[in-house]
N, C-alpha and C positions, 0 to 999 in steps of 0.2 A: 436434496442434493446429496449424492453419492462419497462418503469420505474415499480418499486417497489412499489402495492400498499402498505401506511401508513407507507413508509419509506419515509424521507425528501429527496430533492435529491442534490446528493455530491456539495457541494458550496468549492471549492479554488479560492484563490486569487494568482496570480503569482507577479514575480517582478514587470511587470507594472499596477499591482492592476489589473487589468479586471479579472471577475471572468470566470474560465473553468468547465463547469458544465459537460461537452458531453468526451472531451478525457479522461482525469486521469482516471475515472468513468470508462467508456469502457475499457479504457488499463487491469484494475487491476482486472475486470471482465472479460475476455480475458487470460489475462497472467494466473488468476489461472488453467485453462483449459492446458494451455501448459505445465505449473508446475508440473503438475499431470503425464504429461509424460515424465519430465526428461528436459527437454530442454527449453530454451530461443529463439525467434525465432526473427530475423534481426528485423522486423517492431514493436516490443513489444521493443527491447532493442532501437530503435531510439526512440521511444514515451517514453520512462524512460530516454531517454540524457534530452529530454525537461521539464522535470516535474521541474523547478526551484524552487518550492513553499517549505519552509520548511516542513521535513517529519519524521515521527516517525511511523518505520516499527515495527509491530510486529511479530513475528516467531514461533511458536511451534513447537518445536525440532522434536520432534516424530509423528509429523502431519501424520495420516494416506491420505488424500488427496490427498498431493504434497510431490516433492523431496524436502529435504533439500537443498542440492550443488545448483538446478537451481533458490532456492528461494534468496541466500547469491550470485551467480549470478547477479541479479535481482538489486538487494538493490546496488553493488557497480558501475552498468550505471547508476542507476538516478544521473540527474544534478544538485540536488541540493546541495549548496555550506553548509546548513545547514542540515544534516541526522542523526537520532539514530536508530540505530538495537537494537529489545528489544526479547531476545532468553530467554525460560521459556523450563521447561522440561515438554514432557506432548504431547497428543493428541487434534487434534482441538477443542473440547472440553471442554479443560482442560486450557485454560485462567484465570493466575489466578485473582482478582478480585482487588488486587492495580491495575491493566494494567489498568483496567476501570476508576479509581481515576487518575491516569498518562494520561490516554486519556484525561481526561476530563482537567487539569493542561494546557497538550498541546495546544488545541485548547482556551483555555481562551488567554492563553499566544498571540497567533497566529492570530487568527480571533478577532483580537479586532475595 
C-alpha cells in the first residue's frame, strides 16, 4: 500500500512502547473499504482485538461512505482497555470542528 504523499505517516505507540506504523494504518485503510459494504470481515476484526494503543474513534452518523451498524461493530473488537466513541450527526464531511480541538487534546494527552 502506497504511503500518502505530504501526509506524516500514522506513528502509535502500543503497551510495549514500539511504535506500529504499517498495521493500525492498513487495517483502518482496509476496514473502511469493508465498512462501505456493510460488514466486518474475521482478519480486520483480529487486527482491531490487537490494537492495544489508547483510541478515540470518530463516527458520522450519516456518513454516506460506510454503514453505521459495521462501524459501532468495529469500535467494540478493538482491544484497547482505553476507547471513546465520538458520534456527531452529519455526512463525512460534516466533521464538526471541536472534533479537531478533541483530536488534537487526544493525542497531546497520548503521544507524549
Amino acid at each position: 500500500m502506497a504511503d500518502h504523499p505530504g501526509r506524516p505517516p500514522f506513528a502509535a505507540r502500543g503497551d510495549d512502547g514500539h511504535r506500529d506504523s504499517a498495521g493500525v494504518g492498513r487495517a483502518a485503510h482496509l476496514g473502511r473499504r469493508f465498512l462501505r459494504l456493510g460488514f466486518v470481515p474475521g482478519t480486520l476484526r483480529e487486527a482491531a482485538r490487537q490494537v492495544t494503543i489508547p483510541l478515540q474513534f470518530l463516527l458520522q452518523w450519516d456518513d454516506e461512505g460506510m454503514e453505521r451498524q459495521p462501524a459501532l461493530d468495529l469500535f467494540d473488537v478493538f482491544g484497547a482497555r482505553e476507547k471513546t466513541l465520538h458520534a456527531n450527526l452529519g455526512g463525512h464531511a460534516g466533521v464538526p470542528w471541536f472534533e479537531v480541538d478533541d483530536a488534537a487534546r487526544f493525542f497531546t494527552r497520548h503521544l507524549k
